[in-house]
C-alpha positions in Angstrom: 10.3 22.7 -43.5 6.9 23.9 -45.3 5.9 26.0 -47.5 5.7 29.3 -46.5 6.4 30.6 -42.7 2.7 30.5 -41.9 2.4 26.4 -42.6 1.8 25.0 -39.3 3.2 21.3 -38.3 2.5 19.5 -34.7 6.6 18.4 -33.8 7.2 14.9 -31.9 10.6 13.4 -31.0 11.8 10.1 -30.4 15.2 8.5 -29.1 17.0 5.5 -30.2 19.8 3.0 -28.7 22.2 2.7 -31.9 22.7 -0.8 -33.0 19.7 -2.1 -30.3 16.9 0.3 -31.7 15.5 0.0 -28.2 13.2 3.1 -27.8 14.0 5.4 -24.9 11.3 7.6 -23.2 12.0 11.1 -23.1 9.6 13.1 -20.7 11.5 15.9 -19.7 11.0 18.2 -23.0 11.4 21.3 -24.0 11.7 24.2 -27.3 10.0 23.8 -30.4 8.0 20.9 -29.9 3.8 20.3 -30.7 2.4 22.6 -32.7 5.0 25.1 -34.6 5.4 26.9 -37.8 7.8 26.1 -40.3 11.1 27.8 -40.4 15.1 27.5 -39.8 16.2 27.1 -36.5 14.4 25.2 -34.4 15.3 23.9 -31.6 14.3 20.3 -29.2 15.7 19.9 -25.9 15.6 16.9 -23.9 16.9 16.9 -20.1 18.1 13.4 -19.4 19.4 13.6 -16.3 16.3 15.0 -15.0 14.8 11.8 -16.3 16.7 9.8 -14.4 18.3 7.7 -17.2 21.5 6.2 -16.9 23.1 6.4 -20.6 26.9 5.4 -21.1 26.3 4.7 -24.9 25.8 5.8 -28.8 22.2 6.4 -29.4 20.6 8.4 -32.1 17.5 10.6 -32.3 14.5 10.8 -35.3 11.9 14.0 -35.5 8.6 13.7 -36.6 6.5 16.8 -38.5 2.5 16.1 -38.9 1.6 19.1 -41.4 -1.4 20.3 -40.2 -4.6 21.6 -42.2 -4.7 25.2 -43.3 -6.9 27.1 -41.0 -8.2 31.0 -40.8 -11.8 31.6 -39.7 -11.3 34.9 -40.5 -10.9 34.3 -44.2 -13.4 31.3 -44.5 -16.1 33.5 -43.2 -14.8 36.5 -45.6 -14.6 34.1 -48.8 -17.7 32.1 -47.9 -19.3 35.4 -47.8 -18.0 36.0 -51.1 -19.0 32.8 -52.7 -20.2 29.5 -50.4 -17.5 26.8 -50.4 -14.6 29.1 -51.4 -13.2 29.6 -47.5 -13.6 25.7 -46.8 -9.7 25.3 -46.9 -9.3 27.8 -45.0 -11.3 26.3 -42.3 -9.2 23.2 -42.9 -11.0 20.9 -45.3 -8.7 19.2 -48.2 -10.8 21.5 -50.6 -12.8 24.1 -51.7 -16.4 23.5 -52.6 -17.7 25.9 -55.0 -20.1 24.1 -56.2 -22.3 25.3 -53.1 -21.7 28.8 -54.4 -22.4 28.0 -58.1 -25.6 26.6 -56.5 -26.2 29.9 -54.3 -25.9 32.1 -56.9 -27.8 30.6 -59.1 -30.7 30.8 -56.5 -30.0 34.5 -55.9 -30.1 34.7 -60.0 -33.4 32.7 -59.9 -35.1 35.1 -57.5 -34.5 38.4 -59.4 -35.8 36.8 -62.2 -38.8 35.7 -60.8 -38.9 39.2 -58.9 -38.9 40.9 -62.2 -41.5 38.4 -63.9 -43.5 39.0 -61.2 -43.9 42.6 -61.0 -44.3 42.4 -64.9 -47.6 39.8 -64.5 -48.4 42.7 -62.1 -48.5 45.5 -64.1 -50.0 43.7 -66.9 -52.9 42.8 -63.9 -53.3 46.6 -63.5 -53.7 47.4 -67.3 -55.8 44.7 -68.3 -60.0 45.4 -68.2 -60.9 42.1 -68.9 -61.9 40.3 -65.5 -60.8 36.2 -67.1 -57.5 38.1 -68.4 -56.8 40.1 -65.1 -57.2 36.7 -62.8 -54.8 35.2 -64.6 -52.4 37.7 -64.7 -53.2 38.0 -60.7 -52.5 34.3 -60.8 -49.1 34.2 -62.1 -47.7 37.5 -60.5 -48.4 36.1 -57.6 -46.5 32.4 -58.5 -44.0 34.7 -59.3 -43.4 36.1 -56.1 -43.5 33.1 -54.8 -41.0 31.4 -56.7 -38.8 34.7 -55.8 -39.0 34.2 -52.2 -38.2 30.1 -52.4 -35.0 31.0 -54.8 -34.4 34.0 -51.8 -34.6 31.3 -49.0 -32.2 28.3 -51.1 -29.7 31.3 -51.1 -30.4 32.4 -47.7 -29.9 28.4 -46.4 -27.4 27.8 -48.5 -24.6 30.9 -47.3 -26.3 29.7 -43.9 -25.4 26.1 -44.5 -21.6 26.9 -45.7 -21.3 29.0 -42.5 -22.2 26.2 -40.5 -20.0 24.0 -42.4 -16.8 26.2 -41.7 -17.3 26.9 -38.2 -17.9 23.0 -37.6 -14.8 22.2 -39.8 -12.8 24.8 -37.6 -13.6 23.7 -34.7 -13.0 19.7 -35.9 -9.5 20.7 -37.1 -9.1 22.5 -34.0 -9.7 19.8 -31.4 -7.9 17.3 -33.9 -5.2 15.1 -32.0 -1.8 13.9 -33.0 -3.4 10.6 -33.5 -6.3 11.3 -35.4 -4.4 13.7 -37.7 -2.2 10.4 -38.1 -5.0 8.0 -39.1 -7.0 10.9 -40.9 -6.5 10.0 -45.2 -4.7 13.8 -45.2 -2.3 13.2 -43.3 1.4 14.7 -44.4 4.5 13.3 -42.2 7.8 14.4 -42.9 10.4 12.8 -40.9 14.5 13.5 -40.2 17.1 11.0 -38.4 20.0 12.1 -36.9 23.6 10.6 -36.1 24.6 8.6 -33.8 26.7 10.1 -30.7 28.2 8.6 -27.7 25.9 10.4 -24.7 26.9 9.7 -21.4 25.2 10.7 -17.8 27.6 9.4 -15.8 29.8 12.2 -13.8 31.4 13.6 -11.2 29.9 11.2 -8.0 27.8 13.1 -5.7 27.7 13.7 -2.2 24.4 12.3 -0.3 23.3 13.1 2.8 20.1 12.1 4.6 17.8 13.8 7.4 15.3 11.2 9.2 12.5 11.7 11.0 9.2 9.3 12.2 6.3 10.8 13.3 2.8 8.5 14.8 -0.5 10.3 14.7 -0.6 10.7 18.7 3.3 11.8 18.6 4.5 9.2 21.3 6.8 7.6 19.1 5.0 4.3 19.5 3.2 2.3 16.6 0.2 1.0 18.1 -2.6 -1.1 16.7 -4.8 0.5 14.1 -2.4 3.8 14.0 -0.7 5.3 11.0 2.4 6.8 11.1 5.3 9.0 8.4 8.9 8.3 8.0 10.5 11.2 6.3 13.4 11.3 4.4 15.1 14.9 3.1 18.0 13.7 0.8 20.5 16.9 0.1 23.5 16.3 -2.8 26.7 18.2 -0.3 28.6 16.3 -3.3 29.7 18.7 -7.0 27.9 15.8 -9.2 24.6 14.8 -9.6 22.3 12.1 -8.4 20.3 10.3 -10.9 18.1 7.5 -10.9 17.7 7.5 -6.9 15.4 4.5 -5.4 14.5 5.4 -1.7 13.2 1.9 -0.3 12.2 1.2 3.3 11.8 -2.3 4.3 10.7 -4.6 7.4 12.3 -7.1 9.1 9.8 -9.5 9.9 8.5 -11.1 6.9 5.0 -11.5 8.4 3.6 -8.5 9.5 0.7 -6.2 10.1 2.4 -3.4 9.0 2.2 -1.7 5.6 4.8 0.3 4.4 4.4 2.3 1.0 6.4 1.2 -2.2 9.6 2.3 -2.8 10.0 5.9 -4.7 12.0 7.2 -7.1 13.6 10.2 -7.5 15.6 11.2 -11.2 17.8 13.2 -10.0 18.9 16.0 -7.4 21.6 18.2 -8.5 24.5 19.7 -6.0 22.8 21.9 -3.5 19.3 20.4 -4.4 17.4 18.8 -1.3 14.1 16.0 -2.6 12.1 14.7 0.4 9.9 11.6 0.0 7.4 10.3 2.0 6.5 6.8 4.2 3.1 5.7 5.1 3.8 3.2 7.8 0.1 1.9 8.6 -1.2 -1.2 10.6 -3.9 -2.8 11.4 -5.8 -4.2 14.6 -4.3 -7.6 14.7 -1.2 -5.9 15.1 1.0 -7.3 17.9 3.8 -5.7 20.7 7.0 -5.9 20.0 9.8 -4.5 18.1 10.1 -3.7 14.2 13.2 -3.0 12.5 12.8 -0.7 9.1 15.7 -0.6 6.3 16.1 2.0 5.0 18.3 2.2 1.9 19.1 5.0 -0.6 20.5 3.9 -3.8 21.7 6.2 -6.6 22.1 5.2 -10.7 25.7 5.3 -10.7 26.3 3.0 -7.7 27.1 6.1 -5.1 24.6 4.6 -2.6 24.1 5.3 1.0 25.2 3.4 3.8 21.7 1.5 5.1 19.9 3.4 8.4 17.0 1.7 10.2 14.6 2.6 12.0 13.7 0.7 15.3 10.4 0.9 16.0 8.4 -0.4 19.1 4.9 -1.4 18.6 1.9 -2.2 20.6 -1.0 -4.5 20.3 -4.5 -3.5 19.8 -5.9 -2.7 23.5 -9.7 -4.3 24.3 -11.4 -1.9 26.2 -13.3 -4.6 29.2 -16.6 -3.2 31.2 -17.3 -3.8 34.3 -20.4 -3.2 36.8 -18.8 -1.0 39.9 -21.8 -0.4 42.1 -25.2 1.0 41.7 -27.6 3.4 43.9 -31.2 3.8 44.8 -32.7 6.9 44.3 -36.4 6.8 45.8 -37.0 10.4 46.3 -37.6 13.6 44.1 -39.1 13.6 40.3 -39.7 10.5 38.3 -39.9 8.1 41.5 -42.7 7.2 43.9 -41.6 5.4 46.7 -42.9 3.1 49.7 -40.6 4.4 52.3 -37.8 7.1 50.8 -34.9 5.5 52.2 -32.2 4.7 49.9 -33.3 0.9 49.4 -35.8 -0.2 46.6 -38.8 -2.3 48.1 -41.2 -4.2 46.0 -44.8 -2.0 44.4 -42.1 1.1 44.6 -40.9 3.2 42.0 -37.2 4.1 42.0 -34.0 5.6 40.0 -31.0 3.0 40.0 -28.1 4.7 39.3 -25.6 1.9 37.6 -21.8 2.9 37.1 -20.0 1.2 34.2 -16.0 1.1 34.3 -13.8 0.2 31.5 -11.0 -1.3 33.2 -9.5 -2.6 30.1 -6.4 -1.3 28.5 -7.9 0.7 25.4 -10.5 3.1 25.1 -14.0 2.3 23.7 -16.1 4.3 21.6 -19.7 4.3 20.1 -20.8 2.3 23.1 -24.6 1.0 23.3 -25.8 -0.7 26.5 -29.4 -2.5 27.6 -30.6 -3.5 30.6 -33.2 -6.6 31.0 -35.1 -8.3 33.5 -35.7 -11.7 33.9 -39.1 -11.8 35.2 -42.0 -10.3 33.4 -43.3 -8.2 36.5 -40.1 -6.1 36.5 -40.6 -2.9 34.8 -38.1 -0.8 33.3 -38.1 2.4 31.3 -34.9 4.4 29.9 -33.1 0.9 30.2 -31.3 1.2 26.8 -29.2 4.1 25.1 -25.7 4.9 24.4 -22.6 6.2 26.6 -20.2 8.7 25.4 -16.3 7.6 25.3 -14.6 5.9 27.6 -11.1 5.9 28.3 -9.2 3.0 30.3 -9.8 3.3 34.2 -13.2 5.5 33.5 -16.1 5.9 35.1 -19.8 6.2 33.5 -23.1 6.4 35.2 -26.5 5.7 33.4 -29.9 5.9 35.2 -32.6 4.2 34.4 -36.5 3.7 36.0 -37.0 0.1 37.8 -40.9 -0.5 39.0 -40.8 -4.5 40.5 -44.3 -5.2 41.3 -45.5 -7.3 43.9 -45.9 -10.6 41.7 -41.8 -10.5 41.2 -40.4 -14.0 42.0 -37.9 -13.4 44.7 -34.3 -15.5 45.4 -31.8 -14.5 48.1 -33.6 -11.4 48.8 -32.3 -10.1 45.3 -33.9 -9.1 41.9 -31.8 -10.3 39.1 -31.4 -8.2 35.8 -28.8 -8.5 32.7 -26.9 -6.0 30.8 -25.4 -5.9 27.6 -23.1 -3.8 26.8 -21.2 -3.2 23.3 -18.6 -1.2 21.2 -17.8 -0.3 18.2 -14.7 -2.3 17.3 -17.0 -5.3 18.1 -14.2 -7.1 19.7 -16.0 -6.2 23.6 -18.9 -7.5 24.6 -20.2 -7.0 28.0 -23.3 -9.2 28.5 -23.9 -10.1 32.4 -26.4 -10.9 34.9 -26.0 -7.9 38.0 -28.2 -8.0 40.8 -30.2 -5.0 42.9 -30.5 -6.6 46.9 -34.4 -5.3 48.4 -34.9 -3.6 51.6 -31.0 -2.8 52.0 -28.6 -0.1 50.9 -26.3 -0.5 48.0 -22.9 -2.0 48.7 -19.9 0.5 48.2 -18.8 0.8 44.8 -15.7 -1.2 43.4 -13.2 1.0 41.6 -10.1 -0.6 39.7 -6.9 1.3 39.3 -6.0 0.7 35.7 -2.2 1.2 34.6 -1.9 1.7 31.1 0.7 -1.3 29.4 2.0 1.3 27.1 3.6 3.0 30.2 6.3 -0.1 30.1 7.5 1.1 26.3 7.8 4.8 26.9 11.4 4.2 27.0 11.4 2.1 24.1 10.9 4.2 21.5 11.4 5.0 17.9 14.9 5.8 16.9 17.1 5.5 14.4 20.3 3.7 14.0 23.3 3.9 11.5 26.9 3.9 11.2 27.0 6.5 8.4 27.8 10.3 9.5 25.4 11.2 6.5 22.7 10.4 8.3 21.1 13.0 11.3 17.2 12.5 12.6 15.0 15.2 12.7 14.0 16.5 16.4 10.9 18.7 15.6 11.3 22.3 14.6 14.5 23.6 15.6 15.7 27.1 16.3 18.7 28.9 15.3 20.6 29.7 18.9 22.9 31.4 17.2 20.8 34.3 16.7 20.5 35.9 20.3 18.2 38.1 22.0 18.7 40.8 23.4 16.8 41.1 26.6 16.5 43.6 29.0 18.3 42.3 32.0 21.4 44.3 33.5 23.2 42.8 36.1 26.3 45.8 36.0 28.2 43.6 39.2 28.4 40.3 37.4 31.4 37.8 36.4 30.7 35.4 34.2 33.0 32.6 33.5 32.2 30.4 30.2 34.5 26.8 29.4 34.6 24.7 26.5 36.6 22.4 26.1 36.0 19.7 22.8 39.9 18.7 22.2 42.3 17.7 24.5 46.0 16.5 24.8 45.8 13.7 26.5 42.2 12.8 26.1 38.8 11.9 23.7 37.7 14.7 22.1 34.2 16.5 24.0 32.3 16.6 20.9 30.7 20.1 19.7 31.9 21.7 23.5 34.2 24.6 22.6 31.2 25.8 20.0 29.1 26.0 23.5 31.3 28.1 24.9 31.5 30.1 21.6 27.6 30.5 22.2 26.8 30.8 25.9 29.3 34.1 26.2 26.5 35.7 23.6 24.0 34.4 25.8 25.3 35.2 28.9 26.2 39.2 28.0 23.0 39.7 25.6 20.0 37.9 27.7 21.7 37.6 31.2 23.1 41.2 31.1 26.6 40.1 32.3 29.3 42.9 30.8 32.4 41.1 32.2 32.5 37.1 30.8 36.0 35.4 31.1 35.9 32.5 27.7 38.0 29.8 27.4 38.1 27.2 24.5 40.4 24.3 24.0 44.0 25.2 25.0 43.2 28.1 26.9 41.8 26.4 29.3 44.7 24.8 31.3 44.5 23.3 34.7 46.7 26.2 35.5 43.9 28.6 34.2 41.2 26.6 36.3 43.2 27.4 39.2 43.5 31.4 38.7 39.9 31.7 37.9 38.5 29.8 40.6 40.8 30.3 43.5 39.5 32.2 46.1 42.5 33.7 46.9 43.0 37.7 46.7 45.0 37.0 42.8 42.0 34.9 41.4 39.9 36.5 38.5 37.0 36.0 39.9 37.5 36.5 43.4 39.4 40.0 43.2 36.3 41.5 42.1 34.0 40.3 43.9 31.9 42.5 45.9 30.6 41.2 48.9 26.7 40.2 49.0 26.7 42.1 45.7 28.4 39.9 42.7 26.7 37.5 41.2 28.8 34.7 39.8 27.9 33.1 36.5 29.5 29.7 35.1 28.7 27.8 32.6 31.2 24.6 31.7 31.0 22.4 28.9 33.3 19.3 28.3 34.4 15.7 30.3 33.8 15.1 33.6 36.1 12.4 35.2 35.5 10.4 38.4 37.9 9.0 40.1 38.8 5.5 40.3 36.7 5.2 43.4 33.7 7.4 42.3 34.2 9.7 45.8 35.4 12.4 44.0 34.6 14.4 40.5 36.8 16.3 38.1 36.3 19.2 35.7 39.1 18.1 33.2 41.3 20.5 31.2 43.1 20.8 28.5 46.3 19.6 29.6 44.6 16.9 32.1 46.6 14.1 33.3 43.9 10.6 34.5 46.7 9.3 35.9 46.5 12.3 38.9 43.5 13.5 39.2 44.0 15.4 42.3 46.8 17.8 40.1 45.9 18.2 36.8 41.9 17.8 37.2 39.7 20.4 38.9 37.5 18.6 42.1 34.3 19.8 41.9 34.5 19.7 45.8 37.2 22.6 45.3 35.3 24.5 42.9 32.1 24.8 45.0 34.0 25.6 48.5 35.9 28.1 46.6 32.8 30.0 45.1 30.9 29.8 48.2 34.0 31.6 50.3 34.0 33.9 47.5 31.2 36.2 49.1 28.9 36.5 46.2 25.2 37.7 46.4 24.8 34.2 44.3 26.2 31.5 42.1 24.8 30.3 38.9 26.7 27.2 38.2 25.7 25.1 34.3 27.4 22.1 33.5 27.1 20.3 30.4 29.0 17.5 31.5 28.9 14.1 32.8 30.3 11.8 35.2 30.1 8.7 34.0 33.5 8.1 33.0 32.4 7.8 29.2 32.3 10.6 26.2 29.7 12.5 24.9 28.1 10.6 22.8 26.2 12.0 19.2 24.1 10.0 16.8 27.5 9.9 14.5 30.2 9.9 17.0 30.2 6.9 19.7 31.1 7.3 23.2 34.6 6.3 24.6 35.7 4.7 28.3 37.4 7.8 29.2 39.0 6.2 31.8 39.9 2.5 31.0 37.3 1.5 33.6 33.8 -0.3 34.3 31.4 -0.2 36.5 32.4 2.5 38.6 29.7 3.9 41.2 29.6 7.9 41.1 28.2 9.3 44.3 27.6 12.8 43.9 28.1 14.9 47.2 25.7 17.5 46.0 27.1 19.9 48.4 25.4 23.0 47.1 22.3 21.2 47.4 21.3 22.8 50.9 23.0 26.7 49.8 20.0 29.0 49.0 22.9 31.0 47.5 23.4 28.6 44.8 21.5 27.7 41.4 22.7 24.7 39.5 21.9 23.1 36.4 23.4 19.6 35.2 23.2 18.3 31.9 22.7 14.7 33.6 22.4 12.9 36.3 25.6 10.6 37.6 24.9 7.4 36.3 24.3 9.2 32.9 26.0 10.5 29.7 25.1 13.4 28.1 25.1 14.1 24.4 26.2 16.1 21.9 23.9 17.1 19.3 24.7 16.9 15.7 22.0 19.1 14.2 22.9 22.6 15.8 26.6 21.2 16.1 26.5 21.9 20.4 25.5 19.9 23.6 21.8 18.8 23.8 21.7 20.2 27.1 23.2 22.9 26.3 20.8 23.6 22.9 17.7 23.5 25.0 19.3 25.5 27.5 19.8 28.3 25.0 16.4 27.6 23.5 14.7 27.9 26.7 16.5 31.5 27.3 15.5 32.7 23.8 11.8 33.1 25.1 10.7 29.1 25.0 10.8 28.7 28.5 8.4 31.7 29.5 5.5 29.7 29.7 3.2 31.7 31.7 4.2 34.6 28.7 5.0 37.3 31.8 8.1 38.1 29.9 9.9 37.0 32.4 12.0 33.4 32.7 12.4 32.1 36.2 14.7 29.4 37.4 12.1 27.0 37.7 10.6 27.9 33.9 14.2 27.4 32.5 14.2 23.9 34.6 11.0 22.4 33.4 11.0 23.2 29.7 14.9 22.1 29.7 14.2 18.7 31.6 11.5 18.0 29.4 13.0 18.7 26.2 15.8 16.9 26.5 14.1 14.3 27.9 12.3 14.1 24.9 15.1 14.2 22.6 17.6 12.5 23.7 15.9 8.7 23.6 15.4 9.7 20.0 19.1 9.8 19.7 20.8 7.2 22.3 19.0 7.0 25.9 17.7 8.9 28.3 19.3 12.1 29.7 17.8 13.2 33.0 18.9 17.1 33.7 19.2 18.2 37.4 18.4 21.0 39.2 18.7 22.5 42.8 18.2 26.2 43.4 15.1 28.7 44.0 13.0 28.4 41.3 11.1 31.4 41.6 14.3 33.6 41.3 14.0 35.7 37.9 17.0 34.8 35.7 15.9 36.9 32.2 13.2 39.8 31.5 12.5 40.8 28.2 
């Protein structure tokens, strides 16, 4: 379109249903669109899948080109110099005005003329001898002149005035919108429609997957009155097609709430490989109440391929009143600032004192912004410093504030006592402290009364945020998590140890131990790169067979181990990952293999009993023993795979003989205690235990930073992490320990 390649047009688009005319929005546009010059072509493209719409259907498309005015401030200025009103259309009025320049030269004309009559009435001046003649020729020179410089100035204003008029017009043109150039009398729209063509969005399905995480403000996983809190949500496309038109929603269950949960969000599309994340703000308010809430959470793409539902279960926990209380109080009749009768501890009457007054908060919640103010009830009482502010005050604290009493010898007396009031407030408002206390003359203050304040909240501290689902598409966040795969290398040599590594995740006759052979995979890194152990014996799956068990572990002079031990030297390392079986009475505990039989125990299990009088017989300098098993008679479970009854039975009592318990050759670690089950973890694809375990021996656990990880260190930043963790994913795991925990296990 246009006339020559410098025309200038401002491009707009718009798309169509055929047959409805119902106007779509295009947003996401791109190529030769706004302001273009004309030419062949040119090019509009319009990504509709990243605008989320779902089109199965025929539609069509129109273009729209607003010719836009002709503008060069280059060439106005040059042909306004030229002649005023000649470079008008090029500034982008409609038309030139050369009138204007008609008019300027005519001015410049004018003022030579009157220049050169001028200078004539001059001369004439000079030659003339008659003085009546020679005024008058004086005169008119001189009206000359004038008129010159008038006609000099028109032309002057007049270029001046065109100069004006073209940068203004530039500048108009310039800022000009789309819709003013539409409404604007010189407006020039040319217009094209296209065909209609079937356009559909609708593809190959995609794959969704979702990671969850909640965090509170003070990160206990609790909602309590008054806090906010984020639920996260990091939607990945594992699938080849893409996801359009995706509405995240999360919803509570109780209809009436005090909890405000942001509007749903949408997201147009993510495209295979492509990861969005969208955002929760879960806030309440102080009339929240204690209990439990249960969040939906629901994905739902264009096409239909939504995600199974996931909730969040979240505890929360009513606002907490802070409550005062008057403990005690104390006379201070000595030093500055007091004069007393007799200095003795006890306030008498005509005396001036200290009183010392401790203030408890033995509510439940903290109070803040707190303002007190002490009165007497009888005039003769005086007081000075009797008002003011305290600083924060948590449940079960202590304050003391001292003020000046004087009770002169007028005071009206009753039991001995003198009676005074405080007030006391906060800033919620909803605490008011406003009470008579009384100060007993000529006697020492009574002992103080202190209450022990247990926080509620303590009671919910198992009860806490987590996620459930029966989708495997689902995993929850656990904080920032480290890639265990990546070892260390420390600097720890230990040139006489055996290490011995087992996981087992399938069996033959038996649930699979989720994630336990990729332990094993792991720990034999772990246990020749950071522990400095050269020889490591690994068995996954099939190769470890009860018969195996029994060649490693005997103590007799053909076991693996046992043949090179050297005596008081060797240190024995084991690490075992996979089910642990009690028996039917819960007196004795298997290490299952492979080829296990439930049925006997005692033949095609390995008793833990065994394994431990075998190792200590052994002669070794030590024993490092880590299980990541349990007892319970149940699988591991993960937050997609659910535990199994391992062995067709209830309620059986597990009681652990702990025989190494007592050995001060002997460090062990346990995934869990008896009556628990430990978990597998579905984000780093191991055992939680034995993820934190890892974690810890990377470095994590060195928490006095001496480069150097000791028993104990591993033990507390293990126990606490998974701790942590593993309510977040199905209920508490409790590791165990029993060894030294000063001995050094990694230096770095």
């Amino acid at each position: 379109i246009g006339e020559t390649s410098k025309t200038e047009y401002f491009i707009w688009f718009e798309a169509y249903y055929a047959g409805k005319n119902d106007v779509l929005e295009p947003k996401t546009l791109s190529g030769d669109l706004g302001t273009i010059k004309s030419g062949l072509d040119k090019q509009i493209i319009w990504n509709i899948k990243k605008d989320g719409l779902l089109i199965d259907e025929s539609i069509f498309f129109k273009v729209y080109a607003l010719k836009l005015p002709n503008k060069n401030l280059s060439k106005s200025l040059l042909y306004s110099t030229l002649l005023p009103g000649l470079g008008n259309k090029q500034a982008g009025a409609k038309n030139n005005t050369v009138l204007l320049g008609v008019a300027g030269y005519s001015a410049i004309i004018g003022s030579i003329l009157f220049n050169q009559s001028s200078k004539d009435f001059t001369q004439k001046y000079l030659n003339s001898f008659d003085d009546v003649e020679s005024e008058a020729h004086f005169n008119k020179a001189e009206k000359f002149a004038n008129y010159s410089f008038i006609s000099a100035g028109v032309a002057a204003g007049i270029w001046a005035i065109n100069y004006a008029i073209v940068g203004s017009r530039y500048a108009k043109t310039k800022k000009m919108t789309k819709e003013k150039l539409l409404n604007s009398k010189e407006a020039i729209i040319i217009s094209a429609k296209s065909a209609s063509k079937t356009v559909s969005t609708r593809g190959v399905p995609p794959g969704l997957f979702a990671d969850l995480s909640f965090i509170d403000a003070n990160k206990n996983d609790i909602l309590e009155a008054g806090e906010q809190g984020e639920l996260i949500v990091k939607i990945a496309n594992h699938g080849k097609g893409d996801a359009l038109n995706l509405e995240i929603s999360v919803k509570d269950s109780m209809a009436v709430s005090n909890i405000q949960v942001s509007a749903k969000q949408i997201v147009n599309i993510i495209k295979p490989g492509e990861t969005e994340t969208v955002k929760f703000a879960i806030t309440t308010n102080t009339e929240l109440e204690t209990g439990k809430h249960k969040f939906e959470i629901l994905v739902k793409e264009g096409y239909g391929f939504d995600m199974d539902p996931m909730y969040l279960q979240l505890p929360t926990f009513a606002f907490q009143k802070p409550k005062f209380a008057v403990s005690g109080y104390e006379i201070v009749d000595f030093g500055e600032g007091t004069s007393a009768v007799k200095q003795d501890g006890q306030l008498q009457l005509g005396e001036m004192a200290l009183v010392r007054l401790t203030i408890q908060n033995i509510g439940q919640g903290a109070a803040e912004d707190i303002n007190f103010g002490i009165t007497a009830f009888d005039p003769n009482i005086f007081m000075e410093n009797n008002t003011g502010k305290l600083t924060k005050l948590q449940s079960g604290e202590l304050q003391t504030l001292v003020f000046t009493i004087v009770p002169n010898k007028r005071v009206q007396i009753t039991d001995n006592k003198l009676k005074l009031n405080i007030k006391i407030t906060e800033q919620t408002g909803k605490s008011t402290f406003n009470e008579p206390f009384y100060i007993t003359l000529n006697q020492k203050a009574p002992e103080q009364t202190i209450v022990n304040v247990y926080a509620d909240i303590n009671s919910l501290q198992k009860n806490i945020a987590t996620f459930v689902t029966d989708s495997k598409k689902f995993s929850t966040k656990i904080g920032d998590l480290t890639d265990i795969k990546t070892v260390p290398q420390s600097v720890t040599k230990r040139p006489n140890a055996l290490g011995v590594v087992i996981g087992i995740g399938k069996y033959e006759n038996m649930a699979p131990a989720p994630y336990a052979d990729n332990d094993a995979i792991i720990m034999k890194d772990y246990f020749k790169k950071v522990l400095g152990i050269e020889n490591v014996i690994t068995l996954t799956n099939q190769e470890a067979s009860i018969s195996r068990f029994k060649r490693i572990f005997t103590n007799a002079g053909y076991g693996e181990i046992s043949k090179n031990v050297i005596t008081d030297s060797t240190e024995i390392f084991v690490f075992y990952s996979g089910h642990g079986i009690p028996d039917k009475t819960g007196d004795n505990t298997y290490l299952f293999p492979n080829d296990g039989v439930t049925e006997d125990l005692s033949e095609f299990a390995y008793n833990i009993e065994t394994l431990y009088n075998n190792l200590n017989n052994m002669g070794a300098k030590n024993v490092t023993i880590f299980m990541d098993a349990c007892f319970s008679g149940f699988s591991k479970p993960t937050q997609r795979i659910s535990a199994e009854n391992l062995i067709a039975q209830k309620g059986i009592k597990v009681k652990p003989k702990n025989l190494w318990r007592n050995n001060p050759k002997f460090t062990v670690y346990a995934s869990s205690t008896a009556e628990e089950t430990s978990l597998g973890f579905d984000v780093s694809e191991t055992g939680l235990f034995t993820y934190y375990l890892c974690e810890g021996l990377t470095g994590k656990a060195d928490t006095n930073l001496d480069k150097k990880i000791t028993s104990g260190e591993l033990r507390d930043y293990v126990a606490k992490k998974v701790k942590e963790t593993s309510v977040k994913i199905s209920g508490l795991q409790t590791p165990e320990f029993i060894g030294n925990e000063n001995r050094v296990l990694v230096e770095y």
